[in-house]
C-alpha positions in Angstrom: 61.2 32.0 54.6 60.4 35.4 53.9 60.1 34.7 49.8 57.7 31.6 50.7 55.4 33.5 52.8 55.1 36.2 50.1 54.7 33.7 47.4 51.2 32.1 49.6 50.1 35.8 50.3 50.0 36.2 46.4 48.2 32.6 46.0 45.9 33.9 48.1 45.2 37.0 47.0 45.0 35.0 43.1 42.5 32.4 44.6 40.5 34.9 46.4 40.5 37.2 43.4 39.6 34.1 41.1 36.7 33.1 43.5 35.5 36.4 43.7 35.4 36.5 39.6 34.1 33.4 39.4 31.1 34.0 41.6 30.8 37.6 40.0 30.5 35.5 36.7 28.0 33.3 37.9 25.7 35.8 39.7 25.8 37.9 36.0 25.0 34.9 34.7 22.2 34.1 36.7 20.7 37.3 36.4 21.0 37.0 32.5 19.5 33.8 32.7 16.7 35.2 35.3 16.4 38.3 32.4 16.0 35.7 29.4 12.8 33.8 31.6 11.1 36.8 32.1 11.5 37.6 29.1 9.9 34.6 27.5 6.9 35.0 30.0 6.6 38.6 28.8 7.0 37.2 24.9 4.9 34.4 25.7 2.3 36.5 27.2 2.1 38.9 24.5 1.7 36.4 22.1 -1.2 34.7 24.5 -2.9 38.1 24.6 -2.6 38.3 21.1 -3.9 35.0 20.2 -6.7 35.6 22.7 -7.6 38.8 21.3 -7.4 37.8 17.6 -9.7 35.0 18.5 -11.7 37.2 20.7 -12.5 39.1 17.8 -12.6 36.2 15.7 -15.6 34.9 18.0 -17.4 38.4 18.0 -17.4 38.6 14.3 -18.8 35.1 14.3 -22.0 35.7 16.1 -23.2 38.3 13.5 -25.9 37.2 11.9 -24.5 34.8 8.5 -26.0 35.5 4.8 -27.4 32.4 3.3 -25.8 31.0 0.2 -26.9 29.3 -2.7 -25.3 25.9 -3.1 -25.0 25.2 -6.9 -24.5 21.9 -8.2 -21.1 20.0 -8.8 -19.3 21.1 -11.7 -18.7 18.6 -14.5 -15.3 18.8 -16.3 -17.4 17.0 -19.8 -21.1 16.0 -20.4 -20.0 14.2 -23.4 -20.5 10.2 -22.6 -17.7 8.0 -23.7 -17.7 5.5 -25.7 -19.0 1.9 -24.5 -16.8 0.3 -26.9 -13.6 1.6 -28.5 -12.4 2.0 -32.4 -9.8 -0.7 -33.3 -7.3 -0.8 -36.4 -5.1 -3.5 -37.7 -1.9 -3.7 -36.0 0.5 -2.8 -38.1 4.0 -1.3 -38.5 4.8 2.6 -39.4 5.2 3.1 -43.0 9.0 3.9 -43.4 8.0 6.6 -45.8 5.9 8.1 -43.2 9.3 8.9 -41.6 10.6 12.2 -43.0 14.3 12.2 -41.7 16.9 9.5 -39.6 14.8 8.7 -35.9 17.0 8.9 -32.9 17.2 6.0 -31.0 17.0 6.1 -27.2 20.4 6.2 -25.5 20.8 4.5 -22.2 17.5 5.4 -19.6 18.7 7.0 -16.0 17.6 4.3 -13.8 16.0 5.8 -10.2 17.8 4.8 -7.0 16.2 1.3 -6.0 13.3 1.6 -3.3 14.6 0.7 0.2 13.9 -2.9 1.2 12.5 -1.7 4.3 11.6 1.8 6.0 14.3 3.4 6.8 11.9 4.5 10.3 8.5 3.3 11.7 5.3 5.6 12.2 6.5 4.3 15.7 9.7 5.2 16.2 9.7 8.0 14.4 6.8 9.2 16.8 8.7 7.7 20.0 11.0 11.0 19.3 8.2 13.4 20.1 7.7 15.1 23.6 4.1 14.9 23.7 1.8 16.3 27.0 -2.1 15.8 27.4 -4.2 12.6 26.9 -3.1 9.9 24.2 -5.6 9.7 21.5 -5.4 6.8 18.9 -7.4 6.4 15.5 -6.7 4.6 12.4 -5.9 6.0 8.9 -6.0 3.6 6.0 -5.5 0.4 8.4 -2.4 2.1 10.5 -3.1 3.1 14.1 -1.6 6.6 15.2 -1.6 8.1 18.6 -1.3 11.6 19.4 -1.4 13.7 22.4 -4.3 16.5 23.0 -5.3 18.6 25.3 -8.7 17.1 27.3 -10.3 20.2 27.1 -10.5 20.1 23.0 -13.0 17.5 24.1 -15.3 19.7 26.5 -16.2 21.7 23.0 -20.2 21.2 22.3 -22.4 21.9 19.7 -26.6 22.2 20.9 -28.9 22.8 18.7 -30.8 24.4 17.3 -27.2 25.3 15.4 -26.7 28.8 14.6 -24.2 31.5 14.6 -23.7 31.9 18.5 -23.5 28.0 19.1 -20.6 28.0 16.2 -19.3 30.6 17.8 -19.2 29.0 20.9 -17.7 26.1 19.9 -14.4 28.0 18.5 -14.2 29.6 21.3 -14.1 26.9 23.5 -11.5 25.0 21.2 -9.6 28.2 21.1 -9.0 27.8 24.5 -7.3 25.0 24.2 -3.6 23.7 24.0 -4.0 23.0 20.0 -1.0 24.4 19.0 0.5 21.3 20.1 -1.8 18.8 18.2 -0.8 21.2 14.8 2.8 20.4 15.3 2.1 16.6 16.0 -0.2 16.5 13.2 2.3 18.6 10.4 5.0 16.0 11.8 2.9 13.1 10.7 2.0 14.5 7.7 5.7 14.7 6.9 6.6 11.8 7.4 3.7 10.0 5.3 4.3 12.4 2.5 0.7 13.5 2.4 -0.5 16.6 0.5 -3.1 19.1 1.8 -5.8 16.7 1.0 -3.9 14.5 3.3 -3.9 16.7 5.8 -7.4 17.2 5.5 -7.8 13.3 6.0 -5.8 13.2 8.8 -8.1 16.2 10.9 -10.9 14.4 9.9 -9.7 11.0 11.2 -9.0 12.6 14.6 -12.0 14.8 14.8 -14.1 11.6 14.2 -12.2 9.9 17.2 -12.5 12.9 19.5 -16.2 13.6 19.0 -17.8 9.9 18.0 -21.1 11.0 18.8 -21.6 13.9 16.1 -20.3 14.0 12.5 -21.2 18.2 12.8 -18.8 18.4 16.2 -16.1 16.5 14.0 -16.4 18.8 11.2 -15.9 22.0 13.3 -12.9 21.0 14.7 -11.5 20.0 10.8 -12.5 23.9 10.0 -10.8 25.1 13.4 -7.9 23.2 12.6 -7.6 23.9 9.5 -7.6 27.3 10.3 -5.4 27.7 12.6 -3.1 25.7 10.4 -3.4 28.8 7.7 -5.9 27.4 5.8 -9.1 29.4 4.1 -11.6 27.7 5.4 -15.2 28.2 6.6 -18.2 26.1 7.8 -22.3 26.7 7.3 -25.5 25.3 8.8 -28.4 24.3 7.4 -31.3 22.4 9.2 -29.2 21.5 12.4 -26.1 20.1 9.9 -22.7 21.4 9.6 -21.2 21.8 6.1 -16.9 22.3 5.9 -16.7 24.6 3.2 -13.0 24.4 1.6 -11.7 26.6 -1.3 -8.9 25.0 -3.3 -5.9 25.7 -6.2 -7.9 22.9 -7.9 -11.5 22.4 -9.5 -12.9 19.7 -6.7 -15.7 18.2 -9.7 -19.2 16.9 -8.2 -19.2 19.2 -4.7 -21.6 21.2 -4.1 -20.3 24.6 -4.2 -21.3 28.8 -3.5 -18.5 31.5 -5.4 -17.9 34.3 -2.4 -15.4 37.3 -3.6 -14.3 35.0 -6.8 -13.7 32.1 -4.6 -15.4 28.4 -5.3 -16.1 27.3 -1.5 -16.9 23.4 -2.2 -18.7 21.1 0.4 -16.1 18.5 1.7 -17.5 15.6 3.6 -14.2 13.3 2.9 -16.4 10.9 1.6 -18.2 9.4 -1.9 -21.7 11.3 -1.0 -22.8 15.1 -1.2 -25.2 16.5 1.5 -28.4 17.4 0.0 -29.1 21.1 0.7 -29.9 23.9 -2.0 -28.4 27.0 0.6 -25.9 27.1 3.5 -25.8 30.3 6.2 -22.4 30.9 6.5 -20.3 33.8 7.2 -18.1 36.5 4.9 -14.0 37.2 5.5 -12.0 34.6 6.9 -10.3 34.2 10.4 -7.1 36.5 10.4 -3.6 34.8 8.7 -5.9 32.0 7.1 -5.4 32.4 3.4 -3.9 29.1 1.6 -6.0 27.1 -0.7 -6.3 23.4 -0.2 -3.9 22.0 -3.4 -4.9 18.7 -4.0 -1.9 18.1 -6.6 0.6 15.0 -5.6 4.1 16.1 -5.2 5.0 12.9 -3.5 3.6 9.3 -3.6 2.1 9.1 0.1 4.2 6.4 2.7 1.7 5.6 4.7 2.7 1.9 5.3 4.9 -0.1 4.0 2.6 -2.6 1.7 3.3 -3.4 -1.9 1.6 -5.9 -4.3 3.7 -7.6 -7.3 2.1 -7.9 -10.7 2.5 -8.8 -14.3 1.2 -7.8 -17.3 1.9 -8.5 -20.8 1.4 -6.6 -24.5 2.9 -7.6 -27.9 4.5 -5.7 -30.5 4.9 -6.7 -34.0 5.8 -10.5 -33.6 7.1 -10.6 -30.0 5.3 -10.8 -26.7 6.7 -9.3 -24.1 6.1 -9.1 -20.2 6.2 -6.5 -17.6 6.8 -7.4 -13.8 5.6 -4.3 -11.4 5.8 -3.6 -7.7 3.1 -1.4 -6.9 2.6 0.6 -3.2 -1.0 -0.4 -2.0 -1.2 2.4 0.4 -1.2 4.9 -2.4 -4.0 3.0 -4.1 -5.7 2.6 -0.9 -4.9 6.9 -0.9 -6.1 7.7 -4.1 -9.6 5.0 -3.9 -11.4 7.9 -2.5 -9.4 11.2 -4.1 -12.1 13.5 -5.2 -12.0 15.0 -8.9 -10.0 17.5 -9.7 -8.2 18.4 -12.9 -6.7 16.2 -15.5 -3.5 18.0 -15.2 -3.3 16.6 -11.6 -3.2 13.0 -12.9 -0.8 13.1 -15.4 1.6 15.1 -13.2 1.7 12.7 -10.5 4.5 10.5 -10.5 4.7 6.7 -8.9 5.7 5.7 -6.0 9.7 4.5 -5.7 8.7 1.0 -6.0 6.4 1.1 -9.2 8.7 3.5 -10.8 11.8 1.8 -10.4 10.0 -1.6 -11.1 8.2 -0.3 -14.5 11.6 1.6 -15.8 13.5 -1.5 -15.0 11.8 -3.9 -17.4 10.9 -1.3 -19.7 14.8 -0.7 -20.1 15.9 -3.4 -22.4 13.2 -3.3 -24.7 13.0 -0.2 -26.1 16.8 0.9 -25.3 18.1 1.1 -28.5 15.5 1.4 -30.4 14.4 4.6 -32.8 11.9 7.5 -30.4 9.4 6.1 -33.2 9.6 2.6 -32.6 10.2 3.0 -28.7 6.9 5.2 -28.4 4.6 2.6 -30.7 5.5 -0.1 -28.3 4.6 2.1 -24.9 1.5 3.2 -26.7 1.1 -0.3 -28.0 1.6 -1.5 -24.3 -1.2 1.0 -22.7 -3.7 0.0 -25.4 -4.0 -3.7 -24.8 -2.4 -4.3 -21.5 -5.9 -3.4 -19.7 -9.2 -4.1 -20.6 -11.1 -1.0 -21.5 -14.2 -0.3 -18.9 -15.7 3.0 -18.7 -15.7 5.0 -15.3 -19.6 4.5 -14.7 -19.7 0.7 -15.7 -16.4 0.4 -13.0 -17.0 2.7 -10.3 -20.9 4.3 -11.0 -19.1 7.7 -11.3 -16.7 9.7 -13.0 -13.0 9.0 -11.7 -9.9 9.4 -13.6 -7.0 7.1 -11.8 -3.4 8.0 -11.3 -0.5 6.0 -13.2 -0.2 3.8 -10.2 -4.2 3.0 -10.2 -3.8 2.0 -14.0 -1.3 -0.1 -13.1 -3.2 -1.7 -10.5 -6.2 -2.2 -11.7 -7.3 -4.7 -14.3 -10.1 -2.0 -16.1 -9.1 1.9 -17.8 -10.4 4.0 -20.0 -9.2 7.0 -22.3 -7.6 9.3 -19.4 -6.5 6.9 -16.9 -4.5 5.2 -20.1 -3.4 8.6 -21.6 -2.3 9.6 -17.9 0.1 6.4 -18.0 1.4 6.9 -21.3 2.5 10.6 -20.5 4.3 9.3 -17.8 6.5 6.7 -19.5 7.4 8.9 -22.6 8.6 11.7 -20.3 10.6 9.1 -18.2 11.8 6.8 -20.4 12.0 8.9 -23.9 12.4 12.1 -22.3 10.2 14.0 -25.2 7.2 16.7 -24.7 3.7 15.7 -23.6 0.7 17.5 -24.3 -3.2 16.3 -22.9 -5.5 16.3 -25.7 -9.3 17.1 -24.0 -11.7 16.3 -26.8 -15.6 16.2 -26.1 -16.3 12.9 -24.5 -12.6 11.6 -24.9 -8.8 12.3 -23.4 -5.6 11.4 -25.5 -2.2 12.9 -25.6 0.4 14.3 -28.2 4.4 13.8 -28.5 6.5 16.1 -29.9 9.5 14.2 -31.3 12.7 15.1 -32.2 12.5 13.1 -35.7 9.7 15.0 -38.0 6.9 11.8 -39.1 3.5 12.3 -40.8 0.6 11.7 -39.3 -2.2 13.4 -37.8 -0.7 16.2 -35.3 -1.5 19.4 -33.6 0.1 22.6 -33.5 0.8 24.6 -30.3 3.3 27.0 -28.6 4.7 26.9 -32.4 5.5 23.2 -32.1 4.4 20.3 -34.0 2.8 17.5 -31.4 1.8 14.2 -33.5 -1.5 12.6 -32.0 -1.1 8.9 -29.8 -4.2 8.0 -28.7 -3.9 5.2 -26.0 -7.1 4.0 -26.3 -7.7 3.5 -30.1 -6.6 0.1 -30.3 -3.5 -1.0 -32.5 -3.2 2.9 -33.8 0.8 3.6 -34.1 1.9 7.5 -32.7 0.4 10.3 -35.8 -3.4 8.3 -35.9 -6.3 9.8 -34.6 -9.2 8.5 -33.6 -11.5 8.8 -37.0 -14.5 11.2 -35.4 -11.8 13.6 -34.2 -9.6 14.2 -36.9 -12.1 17.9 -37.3 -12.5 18.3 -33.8 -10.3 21.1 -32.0 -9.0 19.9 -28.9 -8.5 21.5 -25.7 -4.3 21.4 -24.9 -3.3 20.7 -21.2 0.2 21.7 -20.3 2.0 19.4 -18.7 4.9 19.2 -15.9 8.2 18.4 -17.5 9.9 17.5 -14.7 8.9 14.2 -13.3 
């Protein structure tokens, strides 16, 4: 009896000592977890008080008085017209003489994966994942509706004229009051997940500013620069006659904007649209909100995935005897993308590559008819194929203005001239021959050069210490090593371009 009584006492004494750990444990633990709160209200503070101090400062600095700026006109990447009409030669077939040692033929082309049949995720249920607080806001961007969540009181921000420096000021500050850091993070996810570049982004802010302030393009435009600011981006704005001009630097020449250099810096005028505001000088404003230093790159890394909307194709070329036909899948939303893409340099074109379904499409015919066959033979056919699978138009005659297309655009469209078709030819000799590309920029005319493994005659050009023979996709019926008669004396500009596709 004795032995049981003493074998409950020590139970006890182990439950009660157990309890009394356990609630030790959990007091220490709820102290910790009071400890971790108050320390993200303290952190979260400080970094409140921060933020409100840098834009504090921010908005100080902004109602000094701004220097007016000389807007100079849109830079031009050639005065040189082109040519109405192109140069045409017999077709005909390489000399074999011309070829100074055994061609290597092309061994078997790595195919792409295969585009998925469908998305692997909607805009919508990818966004449905989001925790999102403040008022829905919907808007459309290139025919597909988006919603986002704000804060109502981005929409309390103003703008009365007459617009100068305090009013601008005014207007940050009231957006910088605001919950925005929230909208960033919805808008960097979207961006994401439609594989958009800066310029995308830029769309994107514009899209939403339009939506949030219907009744003023200027109001619109501020947010954009706020934004964009915010985001990291060197950014800045100027008045002129109750207007607002966004004034964006970029990595790239932006051809046609109005622009004003400030410490060695082009600052273009964006509008996001085909039309420049007609001012000679802008007031703006010198340095640059605190941690906002990136340049706008407008190169394409990835084919935007906007929505999910492709158009088939066919086209057709002949070589030698044979005709031969091409089926393509092309992704409208990046030719919906690029319709408006401002101008920028040539080496942005040819190294953009083509959307998953057009490449895989394009690759995938092109396979069996020039696998096998000698680099020589294999490039006369692609060059053959971008000389008279398009009628040639020139920009101004298709568009009324200068604008270079993307590989996809040539695909798409039925009209091309020398750089759109030099653009496309770059791209399939790096993907399906896997040889160097250079961009020949002549006055008044774009072509490229390959450097082959096999040495041929023909007209060429020399650079890095490497021999590049001339294929000029526009002069009709020429095989790889002919250039265009009027050039062969003319020095061309060389554009480097990406190897890896």
């Amino acid at each position: 009896m004795k032995t049981k009584i003493f074998a409950f006492s020590v139970l006890w004494l182990f439950c009660s000592s157990y309890s009394d750990a356990q609630q030790d444990f959990q007091d220490w633990q709820k102290k910790q977890q009071e400890e971790f709160d108050k320390f993200k209200i303290t952190e979260r503070t400080k970094f409140q008080e921060f933020k409100d101090k840098r834009d504090s400062a921010f908005v100080e600095f902004l109602k000094q008085e701004w220097q007016a700026m000389q807007l100079f006109q849109g830079l031009m990447p050639d005065n040189m017209p082109k040519p109405v009409d192109v140069p045409r030669t017999k077709p005909q077939v390489l000399p074999r003489e011309a070829i100074l040692e055994p061609s290597k033929t092309v061994q078997e082309i790595q195919m792409p994966m295969p585009p998925l049949e469908k998305p692997a995720e909607s805009i919508e249920t990818f966004w449905a994942k989001f925790r999102k607080e403040g008022e829905p806001l919907t808007f459309t961007f290139f025919d597909v509706l988006l919603k986002v969540n704000c804060d109502p009181a981005l929409k309390k921000a103003q703008l009365e004229n007459p617009i100068d420096e305090s009013r601008v000021s005014a207007f940050w500050a009231d957006l910088s009051r605001s919950n925005y850091e929230d909208l960033i993070a919805q808008v960097k996810a979207l961006k994401e997940r439609m594989q958009l570049n800066d310029w995308g982004y830029c769309l994107l802010l514009d899209k939403m500013g339009q939506e949030l302030y219907p009744a003023s393009k200027s109001w619109s435009l501020l947010f954009v620069w706020f934004m964009l600011a915010k985001s990291g981006y060197d950014a800045k704005v100027g008045y002129n006659e109750n207007e607002v001009y966004l004034l964006i630097p970029a990595r790239n020449v932006i051809y046609g904007a109005p622009y004003f250099a400030m410490q060695g810096i082009n600052y273009y005028v964006v509008t996001f649209e085909n039309s420049n505001k007609g001012s000679n000088s802008v007031y703006t404003y010198a340095g640059n909100y605190p941690e906002a230093q990136n340049l706008i790159a407008l190169n394409i890394t990835a084919t935007p995935a906007i929505r999910q909307a492709t158009e088939e194709k066919q086209l057709r070329f002949s070589y030698g005897d044979k005709e031969y036909s091409v089926r393509l899948k092309l992704k409208k939303d990046a030719i919906d993308f690029y319709s408006n893409y401002p101008q920028t340099d040539l080496e942005v074109y040819f190294d953009a590559s083509l959307s998953a379904d057009a490449r895989y499409s394009l690759l995938e015919d092109f396979k069996p008819i020039i696998e096998g066959k000698s680099e020589i033979e294999a490039a006369n056919m692609l060059l053959r194929f971008v000389q008279t699978a398009f009628s040639y138009r020139t920009d101004d005659a298709q568009w009324g203005r200068e604008k270079p297309l993307f590989a996809e655009e040539t695909l798409f469209y039925p009209y091309s001239d020398c750089e759109d078709r030099s653009v496309l030819f770059g791209y399939l000799v790096r993907n399906l021959l896997g040889l160097e590309v250079i961009g020949l920029d002549y006055p008044g005319h774009i072509a490229t050069a390959v450097k082959f493994s096999t040495d041929v005659k023909g007209d060429y050009v020399s650079y890095g210490g490497k021999k590049y023979l001339i294929c000029d996709a526009t002069y009709i019926n020429a095989n790889i090593g002919q250039c265009m008669p009027r050039l062969r004396d003319v020095q061309p500009r060389v554009m480097v371009l990406d190897t890896q596709h």
